[in-house]
Residue frames as qw, qx, qy, qz and C-alpha x, y, z in Angstrom:
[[0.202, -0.333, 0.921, 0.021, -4.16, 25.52, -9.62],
 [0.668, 0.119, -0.417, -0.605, -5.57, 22.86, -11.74],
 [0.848, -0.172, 0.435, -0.248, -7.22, 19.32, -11.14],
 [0.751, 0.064, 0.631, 0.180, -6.89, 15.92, -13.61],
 [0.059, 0.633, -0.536, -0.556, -5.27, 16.16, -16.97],
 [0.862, 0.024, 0.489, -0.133, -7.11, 13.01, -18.25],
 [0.823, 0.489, 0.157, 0.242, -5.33, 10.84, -21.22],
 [0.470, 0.853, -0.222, -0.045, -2.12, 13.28, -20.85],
 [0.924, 0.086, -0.236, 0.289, 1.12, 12.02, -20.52],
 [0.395, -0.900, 0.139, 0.121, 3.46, 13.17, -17.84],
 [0.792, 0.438, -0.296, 0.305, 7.58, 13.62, -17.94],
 [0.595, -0.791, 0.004, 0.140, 9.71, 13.02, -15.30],
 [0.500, 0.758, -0.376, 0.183, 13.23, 14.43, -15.61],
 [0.529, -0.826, 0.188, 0.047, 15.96, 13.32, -14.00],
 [0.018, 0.692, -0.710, -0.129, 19.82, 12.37, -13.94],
 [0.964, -0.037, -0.188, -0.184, 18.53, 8.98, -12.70],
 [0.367, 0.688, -0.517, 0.352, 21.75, 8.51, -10.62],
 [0.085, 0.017, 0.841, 0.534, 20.60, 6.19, -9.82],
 [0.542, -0.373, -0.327, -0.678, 16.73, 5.98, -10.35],
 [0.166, -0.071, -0.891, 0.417, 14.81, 4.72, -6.83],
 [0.142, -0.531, -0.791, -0.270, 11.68, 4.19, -5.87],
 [0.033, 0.635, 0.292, -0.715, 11.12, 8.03, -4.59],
 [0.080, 0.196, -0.619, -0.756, 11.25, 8.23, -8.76],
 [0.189, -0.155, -0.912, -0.330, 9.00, 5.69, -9.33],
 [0.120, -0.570, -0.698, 0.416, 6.62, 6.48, -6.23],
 [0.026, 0.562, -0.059, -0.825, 6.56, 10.05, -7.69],
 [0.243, 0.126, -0.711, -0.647, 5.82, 9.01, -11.59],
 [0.082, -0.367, -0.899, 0.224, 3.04, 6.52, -9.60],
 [0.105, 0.595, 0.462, -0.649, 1.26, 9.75, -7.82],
 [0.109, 0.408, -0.091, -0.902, 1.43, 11.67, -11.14],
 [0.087, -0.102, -0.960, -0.244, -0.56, 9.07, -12.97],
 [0.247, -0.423, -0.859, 0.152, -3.41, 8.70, -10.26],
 [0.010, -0.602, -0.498, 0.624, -3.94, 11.93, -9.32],
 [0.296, 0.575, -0.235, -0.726, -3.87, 13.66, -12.66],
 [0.817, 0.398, 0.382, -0.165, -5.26, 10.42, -14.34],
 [0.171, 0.599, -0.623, -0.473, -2.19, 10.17, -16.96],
 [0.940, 0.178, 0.019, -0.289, -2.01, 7.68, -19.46],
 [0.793, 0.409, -0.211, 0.399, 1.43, 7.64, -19.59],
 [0.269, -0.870, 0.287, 0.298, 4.94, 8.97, -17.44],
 [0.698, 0.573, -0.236, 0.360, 7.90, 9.02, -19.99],
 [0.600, -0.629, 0.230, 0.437, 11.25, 8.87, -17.58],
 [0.357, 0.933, -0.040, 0.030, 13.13, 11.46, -19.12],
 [0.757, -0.440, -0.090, 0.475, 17.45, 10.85, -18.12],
 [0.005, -0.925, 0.291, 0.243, 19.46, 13.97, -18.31],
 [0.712, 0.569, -0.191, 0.364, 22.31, 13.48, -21.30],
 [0.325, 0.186, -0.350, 0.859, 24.68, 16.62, -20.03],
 [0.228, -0.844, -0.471, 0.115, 22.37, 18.66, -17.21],
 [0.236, 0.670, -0.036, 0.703, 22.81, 22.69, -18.20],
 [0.240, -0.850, 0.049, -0.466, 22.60, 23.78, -14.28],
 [0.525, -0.567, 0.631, -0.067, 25.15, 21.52, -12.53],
 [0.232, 0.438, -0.865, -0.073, 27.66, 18.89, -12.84],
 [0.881, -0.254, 0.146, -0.372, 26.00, 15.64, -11.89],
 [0.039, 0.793, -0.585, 0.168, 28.35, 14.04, -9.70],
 [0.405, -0.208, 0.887, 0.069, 29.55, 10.70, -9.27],
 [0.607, 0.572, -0.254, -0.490, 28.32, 10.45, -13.11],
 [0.575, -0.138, 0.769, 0.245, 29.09, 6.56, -14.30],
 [0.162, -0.198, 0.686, 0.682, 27.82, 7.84, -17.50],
 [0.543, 0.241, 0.175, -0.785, 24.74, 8.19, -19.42],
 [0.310, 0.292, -0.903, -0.054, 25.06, 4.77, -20.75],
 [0.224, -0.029, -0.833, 0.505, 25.24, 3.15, -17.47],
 [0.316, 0.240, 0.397, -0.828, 21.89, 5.85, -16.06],
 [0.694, 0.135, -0.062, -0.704, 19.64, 5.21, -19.00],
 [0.471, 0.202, -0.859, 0.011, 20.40, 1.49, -18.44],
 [0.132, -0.174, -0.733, 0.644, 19.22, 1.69, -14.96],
 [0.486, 0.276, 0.178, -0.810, 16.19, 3.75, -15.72],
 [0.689, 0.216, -0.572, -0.389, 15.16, 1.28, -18.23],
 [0.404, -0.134, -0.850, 0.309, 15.58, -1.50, -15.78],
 [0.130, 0.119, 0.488, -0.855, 13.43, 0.80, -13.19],
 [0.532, 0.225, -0.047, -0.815, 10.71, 1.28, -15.57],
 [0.318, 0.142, -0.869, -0.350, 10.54, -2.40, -16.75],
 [0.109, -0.128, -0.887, 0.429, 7.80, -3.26, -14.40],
 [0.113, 0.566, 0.451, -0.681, 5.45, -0.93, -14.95],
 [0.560, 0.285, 0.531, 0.569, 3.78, -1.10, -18.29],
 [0.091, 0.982, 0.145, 0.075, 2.37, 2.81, -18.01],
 [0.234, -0.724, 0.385, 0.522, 6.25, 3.89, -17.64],
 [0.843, 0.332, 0.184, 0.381, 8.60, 4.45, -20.49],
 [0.520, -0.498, 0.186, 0.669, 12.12, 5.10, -20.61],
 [0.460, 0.887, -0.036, 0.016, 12.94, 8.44, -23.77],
 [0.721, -0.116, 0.220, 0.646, 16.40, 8.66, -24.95],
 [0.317, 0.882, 0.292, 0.189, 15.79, 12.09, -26.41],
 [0.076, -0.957, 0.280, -0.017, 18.38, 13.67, -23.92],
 [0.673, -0.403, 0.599, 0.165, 20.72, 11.03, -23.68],
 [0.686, 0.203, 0.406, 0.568, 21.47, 11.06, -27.28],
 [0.191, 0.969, 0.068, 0.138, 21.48, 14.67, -27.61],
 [0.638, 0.265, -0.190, 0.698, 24.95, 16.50, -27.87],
 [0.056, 0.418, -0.291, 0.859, 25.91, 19.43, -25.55],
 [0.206, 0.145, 0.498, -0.830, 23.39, 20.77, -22.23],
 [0.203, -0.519, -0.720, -0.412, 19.66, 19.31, -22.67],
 [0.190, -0.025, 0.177, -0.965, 17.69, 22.23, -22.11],
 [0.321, 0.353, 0.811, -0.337, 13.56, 21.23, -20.87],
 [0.591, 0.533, 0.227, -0.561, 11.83, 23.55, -23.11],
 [0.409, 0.484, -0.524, -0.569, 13.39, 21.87, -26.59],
 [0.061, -0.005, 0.981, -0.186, 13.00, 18.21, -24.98],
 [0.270, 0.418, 0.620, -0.607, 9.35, 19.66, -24.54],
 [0.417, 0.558, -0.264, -0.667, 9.38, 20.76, -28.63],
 [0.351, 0.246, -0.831, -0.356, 10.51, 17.69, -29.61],
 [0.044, 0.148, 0.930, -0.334, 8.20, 15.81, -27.54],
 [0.360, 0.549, 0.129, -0.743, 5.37, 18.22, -28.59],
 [0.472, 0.484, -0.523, -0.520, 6.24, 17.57, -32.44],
 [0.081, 0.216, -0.972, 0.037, 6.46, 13.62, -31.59],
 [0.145, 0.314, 0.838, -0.423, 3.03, 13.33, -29.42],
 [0.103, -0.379, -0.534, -0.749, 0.90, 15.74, -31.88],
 [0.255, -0.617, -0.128, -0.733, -2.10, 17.15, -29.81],
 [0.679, -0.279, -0.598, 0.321, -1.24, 15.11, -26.46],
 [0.297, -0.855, 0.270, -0.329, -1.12, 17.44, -23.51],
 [0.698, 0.369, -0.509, 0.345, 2.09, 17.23, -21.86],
 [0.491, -0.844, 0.009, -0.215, 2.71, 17.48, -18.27],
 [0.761, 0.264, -0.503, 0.313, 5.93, 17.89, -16.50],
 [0.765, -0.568, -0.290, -0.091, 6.51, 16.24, -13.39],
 [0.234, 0.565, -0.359, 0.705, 9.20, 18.48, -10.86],
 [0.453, -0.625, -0.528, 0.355, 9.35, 18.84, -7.23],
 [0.142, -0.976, -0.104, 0.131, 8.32, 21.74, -5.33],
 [0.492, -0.589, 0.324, 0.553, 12.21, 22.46, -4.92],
 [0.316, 0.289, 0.582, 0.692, 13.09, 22.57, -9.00],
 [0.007, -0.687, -0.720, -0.102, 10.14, 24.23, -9.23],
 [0.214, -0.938, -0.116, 0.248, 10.67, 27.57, -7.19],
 [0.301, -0.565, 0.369, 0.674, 14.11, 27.82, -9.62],
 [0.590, 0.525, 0.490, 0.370, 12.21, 27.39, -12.97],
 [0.340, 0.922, -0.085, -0.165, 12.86, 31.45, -13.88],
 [0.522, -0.662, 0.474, 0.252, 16.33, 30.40, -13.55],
 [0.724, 0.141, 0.586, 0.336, 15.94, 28.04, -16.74],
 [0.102, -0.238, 0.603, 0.754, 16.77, 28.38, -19.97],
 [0.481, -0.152, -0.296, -0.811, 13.17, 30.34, -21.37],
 [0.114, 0.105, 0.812, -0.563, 10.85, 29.19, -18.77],
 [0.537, 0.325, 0.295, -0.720, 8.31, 30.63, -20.33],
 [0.416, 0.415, -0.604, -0.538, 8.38, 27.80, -23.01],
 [0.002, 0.082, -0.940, 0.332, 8.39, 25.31, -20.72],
 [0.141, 0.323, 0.840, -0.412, 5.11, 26.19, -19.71],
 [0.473, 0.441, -0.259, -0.717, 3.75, 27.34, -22.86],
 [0.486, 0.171, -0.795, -0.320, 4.23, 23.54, -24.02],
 [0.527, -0.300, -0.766, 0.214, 3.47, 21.40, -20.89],
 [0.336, -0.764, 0.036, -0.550, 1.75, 22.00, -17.75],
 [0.258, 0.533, -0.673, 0.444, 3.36, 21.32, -14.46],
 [0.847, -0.506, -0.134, -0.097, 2.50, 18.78, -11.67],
 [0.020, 0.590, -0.558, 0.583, 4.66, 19.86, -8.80],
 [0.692, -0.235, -0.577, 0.364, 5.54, 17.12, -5.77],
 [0.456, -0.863, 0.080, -0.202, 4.77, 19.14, -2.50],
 [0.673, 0.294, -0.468, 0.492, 8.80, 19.16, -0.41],
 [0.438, -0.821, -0.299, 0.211, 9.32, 19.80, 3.01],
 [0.462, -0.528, -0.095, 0.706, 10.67, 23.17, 3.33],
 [0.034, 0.053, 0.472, 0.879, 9.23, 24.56, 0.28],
 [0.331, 0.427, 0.656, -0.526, 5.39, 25.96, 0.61],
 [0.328, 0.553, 0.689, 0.334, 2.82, 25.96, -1.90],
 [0.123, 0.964, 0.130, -0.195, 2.72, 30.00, -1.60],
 [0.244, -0.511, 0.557, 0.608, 7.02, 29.79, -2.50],
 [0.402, -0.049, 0.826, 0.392, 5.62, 28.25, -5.69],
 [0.307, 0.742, 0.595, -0.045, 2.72, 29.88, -6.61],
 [0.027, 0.934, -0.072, -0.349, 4.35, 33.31, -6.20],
 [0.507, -0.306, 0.679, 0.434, 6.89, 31.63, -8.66],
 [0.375, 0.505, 0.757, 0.177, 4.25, 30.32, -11.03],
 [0.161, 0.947, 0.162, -0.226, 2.29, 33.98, -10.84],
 [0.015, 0.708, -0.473, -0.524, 5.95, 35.79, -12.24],
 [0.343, -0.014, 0.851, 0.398, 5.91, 32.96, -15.26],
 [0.615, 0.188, -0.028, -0.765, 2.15, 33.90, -15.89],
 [0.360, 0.103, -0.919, -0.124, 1.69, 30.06, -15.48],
 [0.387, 0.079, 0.688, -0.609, -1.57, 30.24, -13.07],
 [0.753, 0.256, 0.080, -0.601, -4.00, 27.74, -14.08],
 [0.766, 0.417, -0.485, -0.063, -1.34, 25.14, -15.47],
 [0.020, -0.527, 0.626, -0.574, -0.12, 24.19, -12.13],
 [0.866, -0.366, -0.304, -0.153, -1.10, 20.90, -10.11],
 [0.259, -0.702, 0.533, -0.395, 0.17, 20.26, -6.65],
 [0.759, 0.172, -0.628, 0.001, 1.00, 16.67, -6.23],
 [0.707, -0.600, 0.315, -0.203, 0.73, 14.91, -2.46],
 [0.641, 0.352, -0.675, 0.092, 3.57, 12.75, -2.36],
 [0.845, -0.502, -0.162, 0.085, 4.07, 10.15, 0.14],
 [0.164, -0.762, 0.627, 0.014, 7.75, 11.22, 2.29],
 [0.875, 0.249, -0.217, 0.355, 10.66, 9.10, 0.83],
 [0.363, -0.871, 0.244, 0.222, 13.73, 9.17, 2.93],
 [0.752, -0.095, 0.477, 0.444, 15.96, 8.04, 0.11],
 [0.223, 0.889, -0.212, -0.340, 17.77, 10.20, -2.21],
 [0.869, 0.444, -0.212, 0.049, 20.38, 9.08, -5.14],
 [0.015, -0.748, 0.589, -0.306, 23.11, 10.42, -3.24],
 [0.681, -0.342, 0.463, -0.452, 22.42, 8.22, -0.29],
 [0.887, 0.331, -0.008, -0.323, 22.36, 5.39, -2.89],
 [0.435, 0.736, -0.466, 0.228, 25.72, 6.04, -4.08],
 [0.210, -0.631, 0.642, -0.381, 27.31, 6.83, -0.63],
 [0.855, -0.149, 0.372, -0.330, 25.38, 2.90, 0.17],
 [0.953, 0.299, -0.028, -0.040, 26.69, 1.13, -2.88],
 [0.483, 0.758, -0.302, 0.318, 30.10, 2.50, -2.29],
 [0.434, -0.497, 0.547, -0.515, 30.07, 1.17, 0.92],
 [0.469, 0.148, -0.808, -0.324, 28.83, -1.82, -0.08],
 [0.209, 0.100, 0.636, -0.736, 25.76, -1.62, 1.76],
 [0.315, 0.285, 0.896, 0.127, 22.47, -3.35, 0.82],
 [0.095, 0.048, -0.236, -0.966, 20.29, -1.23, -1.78],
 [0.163, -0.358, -0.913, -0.103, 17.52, -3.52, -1.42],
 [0.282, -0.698, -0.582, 0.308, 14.12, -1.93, -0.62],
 [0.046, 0.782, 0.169, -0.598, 15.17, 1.39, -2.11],
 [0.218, 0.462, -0.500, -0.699, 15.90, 0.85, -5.19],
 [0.819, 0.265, -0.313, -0.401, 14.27, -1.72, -7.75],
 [0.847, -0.320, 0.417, 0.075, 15.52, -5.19, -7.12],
 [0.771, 0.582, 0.169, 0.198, 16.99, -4.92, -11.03],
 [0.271, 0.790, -0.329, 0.441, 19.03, -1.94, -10.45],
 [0.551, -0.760, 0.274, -0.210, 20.14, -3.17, -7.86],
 [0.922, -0.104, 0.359, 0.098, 21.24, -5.68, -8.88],
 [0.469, 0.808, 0.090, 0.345, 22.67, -4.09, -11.88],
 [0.095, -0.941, 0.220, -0.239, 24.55, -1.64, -9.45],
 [0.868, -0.366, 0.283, -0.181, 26.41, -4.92, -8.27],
 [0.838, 0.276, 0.360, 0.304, 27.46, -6.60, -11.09],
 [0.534, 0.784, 0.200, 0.244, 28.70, -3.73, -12.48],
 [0.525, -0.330, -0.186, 0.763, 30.27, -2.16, -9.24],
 [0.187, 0.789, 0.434, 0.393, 28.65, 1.23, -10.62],
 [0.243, -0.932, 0.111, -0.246, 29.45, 3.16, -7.46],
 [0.834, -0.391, -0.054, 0.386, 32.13, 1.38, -6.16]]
């Protein structure tokens, strides 16, 4: 397991569904502890391993993730999958991002949980042939379920563990809150929140 990654630039994937500040508090840690110079918030177009469900559109998500990041001038928001056609697969996100950044090391930022299903992706071993990986520690996932992951990838040595502070807030939760029409305040930006309002997003 490696240490700091100084000057590279991290990527955080997600659906962003919506983004909340376990995103942001995560993109934070990978910064500080692996000195980045940069996180790129990455939103999923179509996600190839599941449906992503109460979906208001990728529109609507990289609207919100762009409002998330607007605060924070080391974030920025890519559109690479969100204008891509079909399933955005990590390792060609990771080519074009490669072919875009020229000799930048790339790191991409995953919790422990993702993590222990990377053989699962589509060529794994590209993934981590292009970028190295700062993994978020999860409860119920140990740093040996991941390593012994890592070891079958032949990814040992490209591998940071990431403390994360516990967030009890998940997008779901978000949803199930706005659709209730329950305050979002305090767990999401104050933007998207607002945003999620006006718009009725989950309703």
């Amino acid at each position: 397991m490696s240490s700091q990654i100084a000057g590279g630039i991290g990527i955080l994937g997600s659906a962003f569904n919506p983004p909340h500040l376990g995103h942001l508090a995560l993109a934070q840690e990978a910064l500080w502890q692996l000195e980045l110079s940069e996180v790129v918030l990455m939103p999923a177009g179509e996600a190839p391993h599941k449906r992503i469900v109460d979906d208001p559109g990728r529109e609507q998500r990289l609207a919100m993730t762009r409002l998330a990041a607007a605060d924070d001038p080391r974030f920025s928001v890519s559109t690479l999958e969100v204008d891509r056609e079909g399933p955005s697969y990590t390792y060609e996100t990771l080519e074009l991002l490669a072919g875009e950044r020229g000799d930048t090391e790339l790191v991409f930022v995953m919790g422990a949980d993702a993590a222990v299903g990377l053989e699962s992706w589509r060529r794994p071993e590209r993934v981590i042939e292009l970028a190295r990986l700062a993994v978020a520690r999860r409860s119920g996932v140990s740093d040996a379920e991941v390593a012994a992951v890592m070891r079958s990838l032949g990814a040992d040595g490209r591998v940071t563990m990431l403390e994360m502070p516990q967030f009890g807030v998940s997008s779901s939760s978000v949803r199930e809150r706005a659709a209730a029409g329950r305050p979002l305040r305090y767990l999401v930006p104050e933007s998207v929140a607002r945003f999620i309002e006006e718009k009725g997003v989950y309703s």
